[in-house]
MIDOZA-552379 format. One record per atom (N, C-alpha, C): residue number from 1; atom name; x, y, z. Coordinates in steps of 0.001 Angstrom, whole numbers. Example, Ala and Ser with C-alpha at 12.3 -4.5 7.8 and 13.67 -1.06 7.14 Angstrom:
2
seq, atom, X, Y, Z
1, N, 13190, -5690, 7800
1, CA, 12300, -4500, 7800
1, C, 13200, -3300, 7800
2, N, 12850, -2250, 7080
2, CA, 13670, -1060, 7140
2, C, 12900, 30, 7870
//
This chain:
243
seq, atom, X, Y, Z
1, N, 119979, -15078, 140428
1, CA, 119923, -13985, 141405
1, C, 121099, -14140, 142367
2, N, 121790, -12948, 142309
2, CA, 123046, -13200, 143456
2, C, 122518, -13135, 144990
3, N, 123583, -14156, 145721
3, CA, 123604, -14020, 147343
3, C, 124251, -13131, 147272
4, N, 123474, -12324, 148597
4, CA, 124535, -10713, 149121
4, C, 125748, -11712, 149699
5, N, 125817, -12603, 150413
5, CA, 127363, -13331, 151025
5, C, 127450, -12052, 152254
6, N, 128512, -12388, 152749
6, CA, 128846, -12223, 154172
6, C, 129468, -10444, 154761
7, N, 128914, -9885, 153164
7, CA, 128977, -8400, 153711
7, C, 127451, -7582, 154705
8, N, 126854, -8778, 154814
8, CA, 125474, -8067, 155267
8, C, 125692, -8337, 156811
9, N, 125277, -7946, 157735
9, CA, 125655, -8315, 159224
9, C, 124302, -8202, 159577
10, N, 124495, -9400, 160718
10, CA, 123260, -9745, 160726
10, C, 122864, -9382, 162364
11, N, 121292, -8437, 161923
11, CA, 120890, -8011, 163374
11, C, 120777, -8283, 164649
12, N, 121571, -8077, 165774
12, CA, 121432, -8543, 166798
12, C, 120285, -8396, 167660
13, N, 119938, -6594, 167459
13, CA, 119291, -6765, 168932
13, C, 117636, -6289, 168315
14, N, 116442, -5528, 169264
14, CA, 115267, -5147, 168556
14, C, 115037, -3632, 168007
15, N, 116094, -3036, 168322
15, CA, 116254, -1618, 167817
15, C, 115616, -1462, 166318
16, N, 114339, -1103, 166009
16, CA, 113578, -562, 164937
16, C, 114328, -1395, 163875
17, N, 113680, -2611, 164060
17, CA, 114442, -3568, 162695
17, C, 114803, -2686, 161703
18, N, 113446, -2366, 161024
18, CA, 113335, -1735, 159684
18, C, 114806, -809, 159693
19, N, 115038, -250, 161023
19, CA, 116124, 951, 160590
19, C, 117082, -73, 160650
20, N, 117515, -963, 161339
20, CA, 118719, -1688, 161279
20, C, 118890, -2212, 159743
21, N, 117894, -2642, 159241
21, CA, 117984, -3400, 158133
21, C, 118268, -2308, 156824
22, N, 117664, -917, 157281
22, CA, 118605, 154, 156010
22, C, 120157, 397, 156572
23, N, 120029, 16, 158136
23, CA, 121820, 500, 158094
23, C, 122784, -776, 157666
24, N, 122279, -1701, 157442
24, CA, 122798, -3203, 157318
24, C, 122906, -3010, 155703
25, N, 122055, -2795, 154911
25, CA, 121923, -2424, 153496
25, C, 122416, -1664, 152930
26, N, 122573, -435, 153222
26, CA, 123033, 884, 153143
26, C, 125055, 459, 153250
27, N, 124989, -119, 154494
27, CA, 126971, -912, 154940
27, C, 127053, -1787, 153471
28, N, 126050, -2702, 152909
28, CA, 126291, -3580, 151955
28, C, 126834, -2970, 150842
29, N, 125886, -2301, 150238
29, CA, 126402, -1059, 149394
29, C, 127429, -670, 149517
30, N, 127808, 305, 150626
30, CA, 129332, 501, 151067
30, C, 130468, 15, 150527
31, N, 130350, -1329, 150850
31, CA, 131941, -2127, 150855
31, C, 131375, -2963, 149753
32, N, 130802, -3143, 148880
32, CA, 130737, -3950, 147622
32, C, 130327, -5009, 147500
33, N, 129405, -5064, 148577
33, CA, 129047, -6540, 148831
33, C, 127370, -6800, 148003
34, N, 127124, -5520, 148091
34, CA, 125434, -5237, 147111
34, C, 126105, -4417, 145794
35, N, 125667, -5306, 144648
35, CA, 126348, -4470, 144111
35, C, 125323, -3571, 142510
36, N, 125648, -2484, 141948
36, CA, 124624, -1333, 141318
36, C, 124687, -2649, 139972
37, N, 123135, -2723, 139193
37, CA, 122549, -3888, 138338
37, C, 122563, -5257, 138630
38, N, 122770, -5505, 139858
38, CA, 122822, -6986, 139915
38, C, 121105, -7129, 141280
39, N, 120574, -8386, 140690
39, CA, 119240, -8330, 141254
39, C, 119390, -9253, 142802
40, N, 118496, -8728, 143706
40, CA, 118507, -9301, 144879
40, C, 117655, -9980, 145207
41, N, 117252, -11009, 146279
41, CA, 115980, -11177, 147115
41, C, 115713, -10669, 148142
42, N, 114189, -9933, 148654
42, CA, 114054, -9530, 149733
42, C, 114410, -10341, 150594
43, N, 113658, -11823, 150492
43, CA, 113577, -13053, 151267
43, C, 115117, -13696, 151565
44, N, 116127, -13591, 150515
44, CA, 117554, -13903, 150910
44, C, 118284, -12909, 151585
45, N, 118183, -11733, 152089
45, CA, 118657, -10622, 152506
45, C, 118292, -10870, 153900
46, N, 116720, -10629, 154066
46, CA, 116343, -10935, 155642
46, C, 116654, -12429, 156106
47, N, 116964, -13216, 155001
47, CA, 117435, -14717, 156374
47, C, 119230, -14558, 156507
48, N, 120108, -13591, 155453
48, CA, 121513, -13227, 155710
48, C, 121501, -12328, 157261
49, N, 120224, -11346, 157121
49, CA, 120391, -10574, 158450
49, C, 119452, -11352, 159763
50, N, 118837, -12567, 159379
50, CA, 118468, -12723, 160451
50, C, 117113, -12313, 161576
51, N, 116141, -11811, 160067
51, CA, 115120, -10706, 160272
51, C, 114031, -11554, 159688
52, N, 112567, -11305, 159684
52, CA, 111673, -11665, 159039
52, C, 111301, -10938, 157422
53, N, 111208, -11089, 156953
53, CA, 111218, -10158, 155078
53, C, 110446, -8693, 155578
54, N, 109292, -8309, 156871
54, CA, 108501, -7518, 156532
54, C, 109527, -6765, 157412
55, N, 110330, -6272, 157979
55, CA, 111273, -5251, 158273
55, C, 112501, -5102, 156704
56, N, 112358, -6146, 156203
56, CA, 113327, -5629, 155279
56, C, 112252, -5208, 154335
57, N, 111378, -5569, 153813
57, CA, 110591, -4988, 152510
57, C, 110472, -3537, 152965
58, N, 110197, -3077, 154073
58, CA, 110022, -1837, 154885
58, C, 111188, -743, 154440
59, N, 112361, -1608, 154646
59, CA, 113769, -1044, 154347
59, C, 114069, -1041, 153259
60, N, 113833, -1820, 152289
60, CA, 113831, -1711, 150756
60, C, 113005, -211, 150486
61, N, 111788, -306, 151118
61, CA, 110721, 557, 150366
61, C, 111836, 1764, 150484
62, N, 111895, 1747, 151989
62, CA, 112641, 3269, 151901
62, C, 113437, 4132, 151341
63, N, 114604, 2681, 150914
63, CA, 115908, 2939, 150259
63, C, 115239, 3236, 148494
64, N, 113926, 2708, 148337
64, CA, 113669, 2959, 147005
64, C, 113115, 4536, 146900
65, N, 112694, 5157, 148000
65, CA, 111966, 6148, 148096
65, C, 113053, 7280, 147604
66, N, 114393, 7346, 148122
66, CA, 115638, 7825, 147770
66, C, 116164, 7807, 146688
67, N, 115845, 6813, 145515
67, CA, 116615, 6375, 144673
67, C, 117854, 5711, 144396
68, N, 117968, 4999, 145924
68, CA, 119450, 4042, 145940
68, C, 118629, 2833, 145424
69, N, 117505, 2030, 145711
69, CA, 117386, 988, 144968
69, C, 115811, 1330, 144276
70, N, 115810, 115, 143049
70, CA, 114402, -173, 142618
70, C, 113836, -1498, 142369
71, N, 112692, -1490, 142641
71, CA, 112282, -2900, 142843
71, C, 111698, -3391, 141158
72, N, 111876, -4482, 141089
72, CA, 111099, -5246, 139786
72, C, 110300, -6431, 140556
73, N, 108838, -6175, 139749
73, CA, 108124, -6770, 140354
73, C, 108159, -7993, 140103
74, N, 107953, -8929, 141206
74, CA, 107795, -10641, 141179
74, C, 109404, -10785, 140991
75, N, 110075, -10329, 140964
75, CA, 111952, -10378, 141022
75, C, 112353, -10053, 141616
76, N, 112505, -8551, 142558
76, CA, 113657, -8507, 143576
76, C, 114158, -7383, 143497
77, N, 115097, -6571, 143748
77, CA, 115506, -5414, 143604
77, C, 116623, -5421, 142967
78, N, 116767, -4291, 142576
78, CA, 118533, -3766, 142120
78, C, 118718, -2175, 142793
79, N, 120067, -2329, 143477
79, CA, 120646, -1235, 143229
79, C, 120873, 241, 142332
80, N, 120511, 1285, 142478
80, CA, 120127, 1877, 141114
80, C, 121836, 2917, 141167
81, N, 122178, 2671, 139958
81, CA, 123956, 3547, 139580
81, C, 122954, 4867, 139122
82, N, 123288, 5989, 139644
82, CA, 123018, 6953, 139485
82, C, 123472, 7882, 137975
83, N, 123032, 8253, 136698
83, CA, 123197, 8748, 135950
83, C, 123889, 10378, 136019
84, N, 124217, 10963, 135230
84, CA, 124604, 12399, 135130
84, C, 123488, 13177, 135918
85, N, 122052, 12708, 134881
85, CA, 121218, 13870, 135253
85, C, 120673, 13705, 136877
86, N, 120671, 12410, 137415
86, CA, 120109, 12371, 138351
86, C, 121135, 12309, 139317
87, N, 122537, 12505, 139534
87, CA, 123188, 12688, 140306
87, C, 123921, 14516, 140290
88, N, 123404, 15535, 138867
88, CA, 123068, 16600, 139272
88, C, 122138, 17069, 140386
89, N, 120995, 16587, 140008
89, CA, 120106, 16743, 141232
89, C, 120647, 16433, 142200
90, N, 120793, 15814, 142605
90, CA, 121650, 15133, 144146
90, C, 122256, 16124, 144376
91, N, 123416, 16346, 143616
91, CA, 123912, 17373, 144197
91, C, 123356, 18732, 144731
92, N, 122355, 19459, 143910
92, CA, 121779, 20935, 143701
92, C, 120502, 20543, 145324
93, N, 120416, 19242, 145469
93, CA, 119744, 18991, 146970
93, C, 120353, 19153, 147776
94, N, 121872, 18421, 148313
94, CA, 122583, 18953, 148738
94, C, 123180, 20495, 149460
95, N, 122896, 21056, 148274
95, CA, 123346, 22352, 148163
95, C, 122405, 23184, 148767
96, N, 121206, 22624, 148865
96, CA, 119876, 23774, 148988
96, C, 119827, 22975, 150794
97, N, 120469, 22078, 150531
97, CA, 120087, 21549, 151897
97, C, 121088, 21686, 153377
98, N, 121922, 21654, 152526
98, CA, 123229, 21869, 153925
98, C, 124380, 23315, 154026
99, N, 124170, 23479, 152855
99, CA, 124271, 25638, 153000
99, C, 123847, 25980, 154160
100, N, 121793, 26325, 153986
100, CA, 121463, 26864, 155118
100, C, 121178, 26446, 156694
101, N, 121709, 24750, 156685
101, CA, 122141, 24336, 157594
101, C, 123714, 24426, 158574
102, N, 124135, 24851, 157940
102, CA, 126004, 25435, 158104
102, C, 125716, 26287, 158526
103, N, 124643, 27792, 158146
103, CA, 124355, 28911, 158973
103, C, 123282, 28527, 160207
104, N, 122538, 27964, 159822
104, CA, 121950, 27566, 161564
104, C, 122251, 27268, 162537
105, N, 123453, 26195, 162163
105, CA, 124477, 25623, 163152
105, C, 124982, 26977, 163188
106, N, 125875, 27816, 162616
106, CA, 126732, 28994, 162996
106, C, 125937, 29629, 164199
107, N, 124483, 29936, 163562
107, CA, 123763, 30946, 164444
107, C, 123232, 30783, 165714
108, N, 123714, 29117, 165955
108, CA, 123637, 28577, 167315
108, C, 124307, 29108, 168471
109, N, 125414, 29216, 167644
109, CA, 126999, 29504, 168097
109, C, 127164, 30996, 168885
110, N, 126309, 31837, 167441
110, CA, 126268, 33607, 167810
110, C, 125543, 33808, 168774
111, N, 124441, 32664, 169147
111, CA, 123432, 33316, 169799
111, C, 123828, 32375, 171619
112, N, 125491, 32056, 171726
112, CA, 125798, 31509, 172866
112, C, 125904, 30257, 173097
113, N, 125063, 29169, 172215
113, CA, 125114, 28147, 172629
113, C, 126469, 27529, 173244
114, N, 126517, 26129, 174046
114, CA, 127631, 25574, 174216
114, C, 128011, 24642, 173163
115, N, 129728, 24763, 173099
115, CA, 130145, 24413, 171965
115, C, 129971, 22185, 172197
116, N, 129093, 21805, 170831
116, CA, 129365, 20542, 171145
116, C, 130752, 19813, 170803
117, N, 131113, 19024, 171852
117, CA, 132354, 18727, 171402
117, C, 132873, 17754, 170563
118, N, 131645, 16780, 169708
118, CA, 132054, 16183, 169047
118, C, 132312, 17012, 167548
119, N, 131760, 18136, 167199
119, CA, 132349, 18851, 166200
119, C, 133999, 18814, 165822
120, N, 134377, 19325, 167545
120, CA, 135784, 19447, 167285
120, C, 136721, 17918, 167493
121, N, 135763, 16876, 167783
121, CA, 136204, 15554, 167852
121, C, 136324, 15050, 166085
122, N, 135434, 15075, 165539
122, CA, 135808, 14577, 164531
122, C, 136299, 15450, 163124
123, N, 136498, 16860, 163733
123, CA, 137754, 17979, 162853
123, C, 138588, 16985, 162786
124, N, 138932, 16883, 164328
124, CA, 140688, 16453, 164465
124, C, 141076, 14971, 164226
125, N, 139642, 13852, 163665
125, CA, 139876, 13009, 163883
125, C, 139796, 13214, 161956
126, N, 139396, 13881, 161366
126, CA, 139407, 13959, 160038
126, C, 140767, 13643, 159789
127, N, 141375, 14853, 160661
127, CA, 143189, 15825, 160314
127, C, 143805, 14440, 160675
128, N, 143613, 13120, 161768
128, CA, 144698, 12560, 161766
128, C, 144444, 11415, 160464
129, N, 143167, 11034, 160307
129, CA, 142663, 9853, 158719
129, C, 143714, 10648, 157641
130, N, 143795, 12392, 157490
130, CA, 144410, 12684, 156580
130, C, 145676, 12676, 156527
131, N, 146357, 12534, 157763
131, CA, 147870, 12188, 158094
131, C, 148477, 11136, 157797
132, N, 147475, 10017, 158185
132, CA, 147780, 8825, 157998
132, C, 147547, 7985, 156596
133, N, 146748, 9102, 155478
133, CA, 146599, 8854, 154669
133, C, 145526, 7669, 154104
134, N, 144884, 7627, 155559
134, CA, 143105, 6510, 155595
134, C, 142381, 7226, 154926
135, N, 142306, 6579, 153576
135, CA, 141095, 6974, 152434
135, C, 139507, 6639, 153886
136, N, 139733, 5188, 153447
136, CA, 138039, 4815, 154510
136, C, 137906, 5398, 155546
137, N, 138865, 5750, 156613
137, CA, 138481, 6285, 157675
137, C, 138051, 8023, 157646
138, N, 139147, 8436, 156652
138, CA, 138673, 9867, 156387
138, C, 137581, 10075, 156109
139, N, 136796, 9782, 154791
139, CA, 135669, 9515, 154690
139, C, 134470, 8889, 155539
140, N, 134623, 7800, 156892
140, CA, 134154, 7927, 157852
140, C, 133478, 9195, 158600
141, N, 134662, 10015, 158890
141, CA, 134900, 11312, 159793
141, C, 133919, 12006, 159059
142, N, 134191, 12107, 157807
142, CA, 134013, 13003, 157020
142, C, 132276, 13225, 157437
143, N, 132021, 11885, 156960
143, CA, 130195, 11922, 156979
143, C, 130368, 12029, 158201
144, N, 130557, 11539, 159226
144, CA, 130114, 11894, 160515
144, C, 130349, 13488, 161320
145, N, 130999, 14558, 160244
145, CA, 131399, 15908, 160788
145, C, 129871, 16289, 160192
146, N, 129742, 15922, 159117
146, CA, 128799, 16608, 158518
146, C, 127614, 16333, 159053
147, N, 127006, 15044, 159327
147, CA, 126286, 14841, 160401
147, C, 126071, 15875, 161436
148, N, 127063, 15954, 162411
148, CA, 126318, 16591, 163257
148, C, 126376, 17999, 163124
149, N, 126533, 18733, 161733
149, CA, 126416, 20078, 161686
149, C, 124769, 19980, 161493
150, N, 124603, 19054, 160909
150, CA, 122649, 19270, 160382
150, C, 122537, 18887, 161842
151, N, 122602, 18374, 162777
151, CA, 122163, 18032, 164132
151, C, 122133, 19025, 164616
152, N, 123291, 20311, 164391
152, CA, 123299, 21369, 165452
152, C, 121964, 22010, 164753
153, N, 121618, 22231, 163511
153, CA, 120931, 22742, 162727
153, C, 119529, 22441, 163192
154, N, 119697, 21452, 163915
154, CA, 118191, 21084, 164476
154, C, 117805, 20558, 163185
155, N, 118246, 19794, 161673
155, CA, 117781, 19004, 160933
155, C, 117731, 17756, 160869
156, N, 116932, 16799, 161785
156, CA, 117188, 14937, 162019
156, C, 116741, 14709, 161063
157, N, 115727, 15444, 160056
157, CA, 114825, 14637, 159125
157, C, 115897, 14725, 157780
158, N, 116274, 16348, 157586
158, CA, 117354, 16688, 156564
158, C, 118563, 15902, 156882
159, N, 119151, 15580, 157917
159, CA, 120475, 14081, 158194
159, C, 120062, 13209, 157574
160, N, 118798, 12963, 157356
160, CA, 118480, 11274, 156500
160, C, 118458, 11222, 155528
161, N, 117969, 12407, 155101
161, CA, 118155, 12836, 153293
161, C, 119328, 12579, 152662
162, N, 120232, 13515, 153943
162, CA, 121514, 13264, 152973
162, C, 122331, 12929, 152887
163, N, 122340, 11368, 154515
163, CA, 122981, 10518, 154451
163, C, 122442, 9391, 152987
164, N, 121358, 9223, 152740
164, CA, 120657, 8632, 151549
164, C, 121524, 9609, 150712
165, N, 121479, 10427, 150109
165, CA, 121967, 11025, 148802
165, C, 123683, 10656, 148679
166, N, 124584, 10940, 149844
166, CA, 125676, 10423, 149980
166, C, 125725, 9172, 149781
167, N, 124734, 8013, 150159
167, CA, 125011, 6854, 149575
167, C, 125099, 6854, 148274
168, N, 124056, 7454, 147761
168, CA, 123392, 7264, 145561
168, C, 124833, 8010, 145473
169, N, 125476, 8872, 145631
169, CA, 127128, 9650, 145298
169, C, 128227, 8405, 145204
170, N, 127982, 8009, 146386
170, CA, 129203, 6859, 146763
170, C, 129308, 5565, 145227
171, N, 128230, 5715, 145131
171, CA, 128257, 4446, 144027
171, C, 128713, 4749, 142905
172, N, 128835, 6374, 142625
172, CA, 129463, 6937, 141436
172, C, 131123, 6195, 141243
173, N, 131643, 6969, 142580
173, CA, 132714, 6601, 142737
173, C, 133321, 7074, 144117
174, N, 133535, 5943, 145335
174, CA, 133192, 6295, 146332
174, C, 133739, 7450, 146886
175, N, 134977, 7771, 146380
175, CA, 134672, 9524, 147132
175, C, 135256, 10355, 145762
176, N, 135987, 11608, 145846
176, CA, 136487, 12444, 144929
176, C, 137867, 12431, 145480
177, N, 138334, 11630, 146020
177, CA, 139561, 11622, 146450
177, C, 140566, 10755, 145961
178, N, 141072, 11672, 145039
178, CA, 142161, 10845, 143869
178, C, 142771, 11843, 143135
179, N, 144029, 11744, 142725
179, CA, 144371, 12787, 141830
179, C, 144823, 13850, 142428
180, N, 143489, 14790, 141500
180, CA, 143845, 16257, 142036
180, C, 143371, 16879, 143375
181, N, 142817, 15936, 143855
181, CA, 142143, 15791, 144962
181, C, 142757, 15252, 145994
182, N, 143150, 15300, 147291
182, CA, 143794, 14326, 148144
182, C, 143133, 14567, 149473
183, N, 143165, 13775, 150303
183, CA, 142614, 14066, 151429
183, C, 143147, 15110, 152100
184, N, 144321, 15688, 152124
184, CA, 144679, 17157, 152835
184, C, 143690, 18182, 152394
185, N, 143670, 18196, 151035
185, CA, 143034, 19201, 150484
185, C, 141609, 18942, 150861
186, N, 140686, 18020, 150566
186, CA, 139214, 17744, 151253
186, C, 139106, 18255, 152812
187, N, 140660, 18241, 153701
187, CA, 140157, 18607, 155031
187, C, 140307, 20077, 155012
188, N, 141408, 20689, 154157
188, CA, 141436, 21988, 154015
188, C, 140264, 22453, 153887
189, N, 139185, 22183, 152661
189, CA, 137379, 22322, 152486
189, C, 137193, 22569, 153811
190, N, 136816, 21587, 154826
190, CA, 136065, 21480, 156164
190, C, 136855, 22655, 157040
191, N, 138017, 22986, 156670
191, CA, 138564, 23389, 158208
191, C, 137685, 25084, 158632
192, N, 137655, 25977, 156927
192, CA, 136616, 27061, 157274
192, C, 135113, 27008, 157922
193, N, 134563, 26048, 157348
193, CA, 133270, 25306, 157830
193, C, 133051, 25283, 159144
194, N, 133583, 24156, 159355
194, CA, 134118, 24125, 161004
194, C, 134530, 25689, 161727
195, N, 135451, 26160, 161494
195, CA, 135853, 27384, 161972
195, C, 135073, 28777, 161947
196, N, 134221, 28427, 160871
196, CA, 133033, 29571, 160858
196, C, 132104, 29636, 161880
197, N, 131784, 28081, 161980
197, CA, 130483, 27306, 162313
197, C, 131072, 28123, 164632
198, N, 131985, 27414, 164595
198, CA, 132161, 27440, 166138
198, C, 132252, 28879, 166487
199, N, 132507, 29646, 165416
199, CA, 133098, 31052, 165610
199, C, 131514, 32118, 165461
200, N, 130513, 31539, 164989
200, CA, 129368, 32155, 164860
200, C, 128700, 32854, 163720
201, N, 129792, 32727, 162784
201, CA, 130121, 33545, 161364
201, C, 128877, 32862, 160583
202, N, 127708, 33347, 160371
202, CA, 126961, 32747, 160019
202, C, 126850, 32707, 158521
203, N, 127551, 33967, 157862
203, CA, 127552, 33782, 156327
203, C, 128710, 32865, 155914
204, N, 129828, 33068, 156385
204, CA, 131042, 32744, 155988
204, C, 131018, 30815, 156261
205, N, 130359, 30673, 157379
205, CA, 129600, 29275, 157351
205, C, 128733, 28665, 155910
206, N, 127859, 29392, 155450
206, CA, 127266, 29073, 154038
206, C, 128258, 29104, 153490
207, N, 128997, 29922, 153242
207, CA, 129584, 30192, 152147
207, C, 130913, 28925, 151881
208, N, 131528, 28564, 152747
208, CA, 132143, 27518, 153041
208, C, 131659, 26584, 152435
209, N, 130676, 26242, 153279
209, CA, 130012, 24811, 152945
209, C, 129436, 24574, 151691
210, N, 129172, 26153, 151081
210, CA, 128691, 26288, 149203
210, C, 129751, 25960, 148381
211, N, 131092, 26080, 148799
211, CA, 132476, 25888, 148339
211, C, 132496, 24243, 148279
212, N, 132754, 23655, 149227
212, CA, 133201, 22555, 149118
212, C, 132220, 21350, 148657
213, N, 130826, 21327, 148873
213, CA, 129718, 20811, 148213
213, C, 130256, 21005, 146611
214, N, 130238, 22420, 146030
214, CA, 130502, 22623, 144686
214, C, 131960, 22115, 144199
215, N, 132841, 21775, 145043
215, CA, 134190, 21509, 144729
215, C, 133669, 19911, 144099
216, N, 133137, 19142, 145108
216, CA, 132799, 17889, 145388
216, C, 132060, 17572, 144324
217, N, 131076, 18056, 143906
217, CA, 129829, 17830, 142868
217, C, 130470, 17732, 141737
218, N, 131463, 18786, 141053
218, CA, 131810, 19271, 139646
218, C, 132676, 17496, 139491
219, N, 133835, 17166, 140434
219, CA, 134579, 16043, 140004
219, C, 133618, 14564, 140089
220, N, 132811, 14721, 141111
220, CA, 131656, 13404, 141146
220, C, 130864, 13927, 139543
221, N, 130193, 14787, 139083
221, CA, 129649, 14694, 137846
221, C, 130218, 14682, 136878
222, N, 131669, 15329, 136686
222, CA, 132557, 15009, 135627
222, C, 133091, 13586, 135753
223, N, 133307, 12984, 136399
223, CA, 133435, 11018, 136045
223, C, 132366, 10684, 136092
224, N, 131170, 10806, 136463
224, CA, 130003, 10070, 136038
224, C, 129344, 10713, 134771
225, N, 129369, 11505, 134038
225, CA, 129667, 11982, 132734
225, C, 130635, 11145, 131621
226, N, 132286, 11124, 132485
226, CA, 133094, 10041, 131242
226, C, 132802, 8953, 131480
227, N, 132088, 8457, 132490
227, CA, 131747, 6901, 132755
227, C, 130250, 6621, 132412
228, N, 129824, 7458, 132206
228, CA, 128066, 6762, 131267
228, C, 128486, 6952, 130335
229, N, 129799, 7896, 129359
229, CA, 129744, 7886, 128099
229, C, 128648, 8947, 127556
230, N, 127694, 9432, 127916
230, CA, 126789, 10228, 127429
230, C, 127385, 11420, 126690
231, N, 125754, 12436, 126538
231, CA, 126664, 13775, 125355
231, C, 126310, 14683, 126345
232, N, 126191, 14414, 127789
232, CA, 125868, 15266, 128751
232, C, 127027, 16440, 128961
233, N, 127051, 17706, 128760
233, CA, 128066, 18287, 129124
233, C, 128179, 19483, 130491
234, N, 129294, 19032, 131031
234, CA, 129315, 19581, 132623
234, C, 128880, 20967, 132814
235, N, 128918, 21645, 131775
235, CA, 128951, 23591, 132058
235, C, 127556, 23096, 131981
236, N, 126529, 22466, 130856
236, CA, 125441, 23142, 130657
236, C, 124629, 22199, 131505
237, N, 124935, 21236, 132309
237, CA, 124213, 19899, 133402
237, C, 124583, 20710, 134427
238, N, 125286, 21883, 134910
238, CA, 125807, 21964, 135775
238, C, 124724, 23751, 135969
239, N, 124818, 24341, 135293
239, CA, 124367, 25554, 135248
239, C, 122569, 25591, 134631
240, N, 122246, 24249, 134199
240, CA, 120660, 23983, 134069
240, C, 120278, 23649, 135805
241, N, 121480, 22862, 136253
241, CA, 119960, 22174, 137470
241, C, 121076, 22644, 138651
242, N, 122329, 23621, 138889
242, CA, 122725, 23744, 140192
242, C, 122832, 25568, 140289
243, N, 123381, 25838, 138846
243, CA, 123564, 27857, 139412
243, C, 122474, 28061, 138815
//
C-alpha cells in the first residue's frame, strides 16, 4: 500500500476537519501526490494530516459519494480514473448545472444588483495567468471565476458538485489546454460569460457558458476515449447522454 508522502498538508487549525480533510485530499489528487489505481490507508492519510481517521473516513465517504474515490473493503481506497461513459455524464451534469446558473447570476445583474468585484478580479487575473502563459495558475482562476458565478446564482450546494466533478475531469487530463487549445483561447470562452453575466444578458449568459462547457467536454472525452482504448465513439457517447 503506498504512503501519500508529503503532498498531503497537514491540518492546522479546527475548521470542520472532515471539510479540511476533503480539501487536503482533493489538493493530493491535484498535484500527483494521490494517485488514480493505487490503494491507500484511511489510517496513514489521517496521521500524514495530523487528524484522527473518523474526520477522514467522513471525507473519504464523501469523496466516494462523487465518484472521485472507492473504497475496498478491509483495504483502503483508490482513486477512481474516470471512464468515457462516466465522464460523459460529468459532463451533461455540468451542463444542466451551470447553464442555468450563468442566467441567474445574469438575472441578478438585470434586476440591479451590485456588481461583485471579485468576478471582475479573477477575469483579469485569468487574462494575466494567460499572458504569462501559467498553465497552473490559469486554471486556478479559472475554477475560482466559475465558483463564484454559482455563488452569485445563490448555488453553495451546486459549487460542491462541481467543484467534485472538476476534480473526477482533472484526472482525465488535467485541463484541455494543449494544442489546439491554449490558454488565450480558454479565456476568450470566459470573456462573453463574464460580459453577459455583469451586463444582465440573461440568455446570452447561458448560452456562453453552453459554449464553452461543450468546447471543454468534446476534447476531455475525445482523450479519454484514445486513452481507455475503448470502441466508445464521440458523436454517438456524445449525442446519447449530452444533446
Amino acid at each position: 500500500m503506498d504512503t501519500p508522502g508529503p503532498g498531503l498538508k497537514r491540518i492546522e487549525n479546527n475548521r470542520s476537519l472532515t471539510q479540511r480533510a476533503v480539501e487536503s485530499v482533493r489538493e493530493a489528487i491535484h498535484n500527483g501526490t494521490l494517485q488514480p489505481g493505487e490503494l491507500y490507508s484511511v489510517y496513514k492519510i489521517a496521521e500524514d494530516l495530523g487528524v484522527s481517521r473518523s474526520p477522514v473516513r467522513e471525507a473519504m465517504l464523501r469523496l466516494e459519494e462523487t465518484g472521485l474515490v472507492r473504497f475496498e473493503r478491509n483495504k483502503g481506497f483508490r482513486v477512481v480514473f474516470p471512464g468515457p461513459q462516466e465522464l460523459a455524464e460529468m459532463i451533461a451534469v455540468r451542463i444542466a448545472l451551470e447553464v442555468p446558473a450563468a442566467r441567474r447570476a445574469a438575472a441578478r445583474y438585470s434586476a440591479g444588483a451590485e456588481v461583485d468585484v471579485r468576478l471582475h478580479q479573477e477575469w483579469r487575473a485569468m487574462k494575466a495567468a494567460a499572458e504569462l502563459d501559467d498553465e497552473r495558475l490559469f486554471i486556478h482562476h479559472d475554477q475560482r471565476l466559475h465558483g463564484i458565478i454559482l455563488e452569485l446564482a445563490g448555488s453553495a450546494y451546486v459549487h460542491r458538485i462541481v467543484e467534485n466533478l472538476r476534480d473526477a475531469t482533472r484526472l482525465v487530463g488535467a485541463s484541455t489546454i494543449r494544442g489546439s487549445r491554449n490558454l488565450q483561447r480558454v479565456y476568450a470562452e470566459h470573456t462573453p460569460i463574464v460580459e453577459a453575466i455583469l451586463a444582465g444578458n440573461v440568455e446570452d449568459a447561458g448560452e456562453a457558458m453552453d459554449f464553452h462547457l461543450r468546447e471543454t467536454g468534446r476534447i476531455l472525452l475525445q482523450d479519454a476515449i484514445e486513452r481507455d482504448g475503448s470502441m466508445f465513439d464521440l458523436a454517438t457517447l456524445w449525442a446519447r447522454l449530452i444533446d
